[in-house]
VEXVEX-364761 format. One record per residue (C-alpha): z, x, y; chain. Coordinates in steps of 0.5 Angstrom, whole numbers, plus 500, padded with zeros to 3 digits. Example, Ala and Ser with C-alpha at 12.3 -4.5 7.8 and 13.67 -1.06 7.14 Angstrom:
2
516, 525, 491, A $
514, 527, 498, A $
REM end
This chain:
302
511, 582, 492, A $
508, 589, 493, A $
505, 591, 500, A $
498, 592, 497, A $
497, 584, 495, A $
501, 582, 501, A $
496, 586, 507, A $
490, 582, 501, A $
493, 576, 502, A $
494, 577, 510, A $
487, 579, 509, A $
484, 573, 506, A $
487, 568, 511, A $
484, 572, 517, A $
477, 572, 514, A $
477, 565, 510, A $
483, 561, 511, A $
481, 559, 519, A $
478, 552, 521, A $
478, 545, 518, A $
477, 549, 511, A $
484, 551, 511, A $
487, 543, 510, A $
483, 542, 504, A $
487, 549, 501, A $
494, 549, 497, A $
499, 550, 501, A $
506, 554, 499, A $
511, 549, 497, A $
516, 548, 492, A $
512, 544, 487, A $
506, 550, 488, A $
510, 555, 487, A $
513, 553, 481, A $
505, 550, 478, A $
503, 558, 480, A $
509, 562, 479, A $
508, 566, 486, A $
506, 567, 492, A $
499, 571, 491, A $
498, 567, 485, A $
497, 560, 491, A $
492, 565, 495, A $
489, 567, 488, A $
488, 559, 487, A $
485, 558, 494, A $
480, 564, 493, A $
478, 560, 487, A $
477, 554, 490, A $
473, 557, 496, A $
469, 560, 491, A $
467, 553, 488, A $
462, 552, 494, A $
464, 545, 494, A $
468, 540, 498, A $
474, 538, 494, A $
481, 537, 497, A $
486, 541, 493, A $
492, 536, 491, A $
496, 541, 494, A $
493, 541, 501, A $
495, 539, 507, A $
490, 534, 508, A $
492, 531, 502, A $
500, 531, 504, A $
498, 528, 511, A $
493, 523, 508, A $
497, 520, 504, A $
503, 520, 508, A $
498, 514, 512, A $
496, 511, 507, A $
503, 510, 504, A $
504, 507, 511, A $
498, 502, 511, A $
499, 500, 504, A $
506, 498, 505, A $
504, 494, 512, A $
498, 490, 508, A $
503, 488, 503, A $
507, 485, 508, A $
503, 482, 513, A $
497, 479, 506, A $
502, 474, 504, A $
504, 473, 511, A $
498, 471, 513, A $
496, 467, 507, A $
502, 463, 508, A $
504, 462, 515, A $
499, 464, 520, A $
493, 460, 518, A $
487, 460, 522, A $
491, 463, 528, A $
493, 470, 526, A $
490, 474, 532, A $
484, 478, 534, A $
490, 485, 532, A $
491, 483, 525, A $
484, 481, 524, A $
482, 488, 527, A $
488, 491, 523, A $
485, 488, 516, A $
478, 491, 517, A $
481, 497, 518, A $
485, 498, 513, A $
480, 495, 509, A $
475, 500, 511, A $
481, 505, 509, A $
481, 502, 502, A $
474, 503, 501, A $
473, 511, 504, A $
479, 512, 499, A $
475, 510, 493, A $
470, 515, 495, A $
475, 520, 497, A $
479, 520, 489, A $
471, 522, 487, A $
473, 529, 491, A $
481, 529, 489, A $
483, 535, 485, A $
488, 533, 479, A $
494, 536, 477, A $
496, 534, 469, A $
502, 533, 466, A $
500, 540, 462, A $
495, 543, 466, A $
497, 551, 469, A $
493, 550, 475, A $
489, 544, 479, A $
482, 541, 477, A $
477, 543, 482, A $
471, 542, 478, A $
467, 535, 481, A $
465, 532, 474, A $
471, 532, 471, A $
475, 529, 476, A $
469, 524, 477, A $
470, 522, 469, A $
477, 522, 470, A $
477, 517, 476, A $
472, 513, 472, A $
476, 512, 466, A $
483, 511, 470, A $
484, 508, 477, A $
477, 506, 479, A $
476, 499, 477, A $
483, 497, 480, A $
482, 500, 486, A $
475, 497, 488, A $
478, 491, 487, A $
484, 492, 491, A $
479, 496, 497, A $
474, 489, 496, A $
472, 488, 504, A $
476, 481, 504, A $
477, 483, 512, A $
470, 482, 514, A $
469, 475, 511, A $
475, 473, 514, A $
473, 476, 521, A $
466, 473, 520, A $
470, 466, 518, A $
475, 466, 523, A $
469, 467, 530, A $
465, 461, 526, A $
470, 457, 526, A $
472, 459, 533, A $
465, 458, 536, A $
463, 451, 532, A $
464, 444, 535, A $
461, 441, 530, A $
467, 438, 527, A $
464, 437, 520, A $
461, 444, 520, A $
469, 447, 523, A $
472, 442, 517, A $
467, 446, 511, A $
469, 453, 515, A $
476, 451, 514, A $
475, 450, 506, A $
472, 456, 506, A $
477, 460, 510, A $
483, 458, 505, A $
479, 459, 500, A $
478, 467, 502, A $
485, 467, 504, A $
487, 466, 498, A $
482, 470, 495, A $
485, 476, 499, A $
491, 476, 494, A $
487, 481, 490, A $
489, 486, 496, A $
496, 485, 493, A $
494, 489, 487, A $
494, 495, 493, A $
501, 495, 491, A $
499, 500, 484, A $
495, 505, 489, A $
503, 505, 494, A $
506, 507, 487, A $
501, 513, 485, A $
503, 515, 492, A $
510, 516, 492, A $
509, 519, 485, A $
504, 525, 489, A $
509, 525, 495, A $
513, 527, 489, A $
509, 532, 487, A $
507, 535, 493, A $
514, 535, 498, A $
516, 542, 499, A $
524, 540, 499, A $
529, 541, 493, A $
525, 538, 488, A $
530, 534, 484, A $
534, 532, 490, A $
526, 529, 492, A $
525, 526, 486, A $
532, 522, 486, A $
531, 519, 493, A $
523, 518, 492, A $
525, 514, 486, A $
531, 510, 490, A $
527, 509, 495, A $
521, 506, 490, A $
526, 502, 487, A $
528, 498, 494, A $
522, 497, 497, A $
519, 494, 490, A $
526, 489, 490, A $
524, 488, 498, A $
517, 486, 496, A $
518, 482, 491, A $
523, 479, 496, A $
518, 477, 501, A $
513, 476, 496, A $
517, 470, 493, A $
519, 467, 500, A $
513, 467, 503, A $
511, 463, 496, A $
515, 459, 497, A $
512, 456, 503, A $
505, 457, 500, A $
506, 451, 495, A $
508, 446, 499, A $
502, 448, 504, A $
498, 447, 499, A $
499, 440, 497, A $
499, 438, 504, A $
507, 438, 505, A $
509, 432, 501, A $
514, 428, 503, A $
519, 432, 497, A $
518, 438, 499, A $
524, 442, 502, A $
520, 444, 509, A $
520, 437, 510, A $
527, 436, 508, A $
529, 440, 512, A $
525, 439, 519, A $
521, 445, 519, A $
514, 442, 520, A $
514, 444, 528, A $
518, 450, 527, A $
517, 458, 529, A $
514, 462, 523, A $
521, 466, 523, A $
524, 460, 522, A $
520, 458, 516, A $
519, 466, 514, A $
528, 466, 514, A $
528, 460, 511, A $
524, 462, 505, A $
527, 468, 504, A $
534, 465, 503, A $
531, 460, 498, A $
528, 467, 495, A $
534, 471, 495, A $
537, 464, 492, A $
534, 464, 486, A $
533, 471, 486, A $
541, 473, 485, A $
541, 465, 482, A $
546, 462, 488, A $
546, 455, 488, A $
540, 455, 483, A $
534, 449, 484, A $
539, 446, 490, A $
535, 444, 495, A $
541, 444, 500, A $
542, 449, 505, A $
550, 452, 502, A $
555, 451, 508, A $
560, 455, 511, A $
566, 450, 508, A $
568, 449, 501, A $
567, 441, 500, A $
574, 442, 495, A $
578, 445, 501, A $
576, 441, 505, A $
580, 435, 500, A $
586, 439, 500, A $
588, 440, 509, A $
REM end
């Protein structure tokens, strides 16, 4: 780079790239390097997206790189604590989760209107789509739908159920709230399809890192893949205490069996890990029994 587009470049940043409008522009990292080839062709894209007049956040930007390192965050907290709740806390959750998930929820919904202000990089593109209309048609045909239904506002309507439940004595009305509130609570598992939203944000974690690309990559799809087989883990334990709550714990059922009625939620959440992880690597598949630590045939042979 030449000391005449150095001193311009040192020019710009005193006179345009001051304030809070600087987090909406590229920052000079690997993968922007590597889009725009130099460092003056980064400043050039940045008085480019000044010149726009509009408020777009740059898929480059610092703001972007922060804002997705919280909603990757929040994300994975709601795909652990939903199927939790669902499962074992009933109505007795907490005025902290409640408040937590109105506001993930209303997290969920300002991201949906933020991707309408997102710019795009594509697969072929040499530089970032800045232009409001097509990032608005893009966003439309692809993610929109599903991220509105995963952004559904169930919070609220838990929030709402849970104080009516709580400042009724009405024991017809509490027992209707009730039937109401597991209905929602089962409704909430559409927030579960949040899980697609945590894997577009690895993805453009990916994209945005400024480490050696192909060192990110590997540990970004590494990572991806565990957390994946993790949540399938939780999920599938967590179902299997769900079911038999839902048919009111018959007396077949592996939790009365095991004298788990009365027990902590860790102890029934461990319990139905184990079974998950059972059947998931398929040891001792569709046995109800705990293994033991003792081999039956051993034991024959002292």
């Amino acid at each position: 780079m030449s000391d005449k587009d150095q001193r311009l470049i040192e020019k710009n940043r005193r006179t345009h790239w001051s304030g809070w409008r600087a987090l909406l522009l590229p920052q000079l990292n690997r993968q922007s390097l590597y889009l725009y080839g130099s460092e003056m062709a980064v400043e050039k894209e940045c008085i480019r997206q000044l010149q726009s007049g509009v408020f777009v956040i740059h898929p480059f930007s610092s703001m972007r790189s922060y804002y997705i390192m919280c909603m990757v965050a929040i994300t994975f907290l709601n795909l652990i604590g939903i199927p939790m709740e669902i499962a074992f806390l009933d109505a007795g959750s907490g005025l902290a989760w409640e408040g937590f998930n109105v506001f993930s929820d209303t997290l969920f919904l300002i991201d949906v209107a933020l991707n309408f202000r997102m710019g795009i990089v594509t697969e072929d593109s040499e530089e970032a789509i800045l232009d409001i209309k097509q990032i608005r048609v893009s966003y439309l045909r692809s993610w929109f739908i599903p991220d509105v239904i995963a952004a559904f506002p169930i919070g609220y309507i838990l929030l709402f159920a849970d104080l009516q439940y709580q400042n009724n004595d009405n024991p017809s009305k509490t027992n209707k709230v009730m039937r109401i509130l597991m209905f929602v609570r089962i409704l909430s598992l559409i927030r579960l399809a949040r899980v697609s939203r945590l894997v577009r944000f690895f993805n453009e974690v990916e994209k945005v890192s400024n480490a050696n690309l192909e060192v990110v990559r590997l540990f970004f799809r590494i990572s991806s893949l565990f957390m994946m087989i993790f949540l399938l883990c939780h999920w599938n334990g967590c179902i299997q205490y769900f079911v038999p709550m839902l048919e009111e714990f018959p007396t077949d059922c592996w939790v009365r069996k095991e004298n788990l009625m009365n027990a902590t939620v860790t102890v029934k959440y461990s319990w139905g890990v184990f079974r998950a992880l059972s059947q998931m690597i398929a040891l001792s598949y569709g046995s109800m029994d705990a293994p033991t630590s003792e081999d039956p045939h051993h034991r024959s042979l002292r």
